[in-house]
N, C-alpha and C positions, 0 to 999 in steps of 0.2 A: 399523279394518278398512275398507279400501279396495276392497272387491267386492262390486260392487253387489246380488249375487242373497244372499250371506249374511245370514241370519240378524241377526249383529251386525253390519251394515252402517253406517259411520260410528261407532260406538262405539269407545270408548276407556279404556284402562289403564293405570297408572302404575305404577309397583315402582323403587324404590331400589335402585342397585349400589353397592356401596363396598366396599372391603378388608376392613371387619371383618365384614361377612356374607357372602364369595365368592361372590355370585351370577355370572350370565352372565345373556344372555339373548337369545332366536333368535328373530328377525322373518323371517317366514316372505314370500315373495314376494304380492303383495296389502294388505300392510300398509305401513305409512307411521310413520315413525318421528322422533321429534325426543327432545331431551337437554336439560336444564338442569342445570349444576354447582350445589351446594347449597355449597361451599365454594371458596375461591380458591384456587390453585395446582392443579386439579383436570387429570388427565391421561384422554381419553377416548383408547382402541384398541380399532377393528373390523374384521371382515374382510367380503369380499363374495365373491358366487359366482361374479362373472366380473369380468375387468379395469373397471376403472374407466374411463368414455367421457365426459369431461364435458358435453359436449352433449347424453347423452342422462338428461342431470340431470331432475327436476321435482319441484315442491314446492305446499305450499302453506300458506298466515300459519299462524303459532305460534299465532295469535288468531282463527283465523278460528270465526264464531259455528257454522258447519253441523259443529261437531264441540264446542264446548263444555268443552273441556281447562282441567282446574282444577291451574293451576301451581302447585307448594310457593310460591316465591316473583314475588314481580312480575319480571318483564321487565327486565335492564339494559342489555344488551349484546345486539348485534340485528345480526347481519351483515348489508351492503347487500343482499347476494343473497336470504338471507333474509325482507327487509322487502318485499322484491321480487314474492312470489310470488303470484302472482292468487287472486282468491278461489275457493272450491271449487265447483264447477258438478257437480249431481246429474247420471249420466249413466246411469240407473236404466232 
């Protein structure tokens, strides 16, 4: 949860998708989101509420501590973009 006056402010959730349970799952605008495949050959598809702009991309570390995200597995594969992203700056 990426809004600041909320409640769960910086807190975070984890939930497994996979085929044999049909979930989905709707990150609501204010949220921040990231993916780890738990197995290889894994296919991710999302859709967005308006065109995709990539410049007006932003992110921030898989690892970063101001949010505490306990990954099923360690870290392997880490897009340069990714590894890229500044650390999280409270803007509370």
């Amino acid at each position: 949860d990426l809004r600041p006056q909320s409640p769960t402010y910086r807190q975070w959730q984890g939930v497994e998708l996979a085929a044999a349970n049909h979930r989905a799952l709707y990150i609501p605008k204010g949220f921040g989101h990231g993916f780890q495949t738990l197995i290889d050959e894994t296919e991710i598809s999302y859709q967005m509420s308006a065109f995709h702009t990539p410049q007006a991309a932003s992110g921030h570390r898989y690892d970063d501590a101001a949010f505490g995200i306990v990954w099923p597995l360690p870290a392997s594969v880490i897009s340069g973009r990714d590894r890229a992203w500044p650390a999280f700056q409270d803007k509370s």
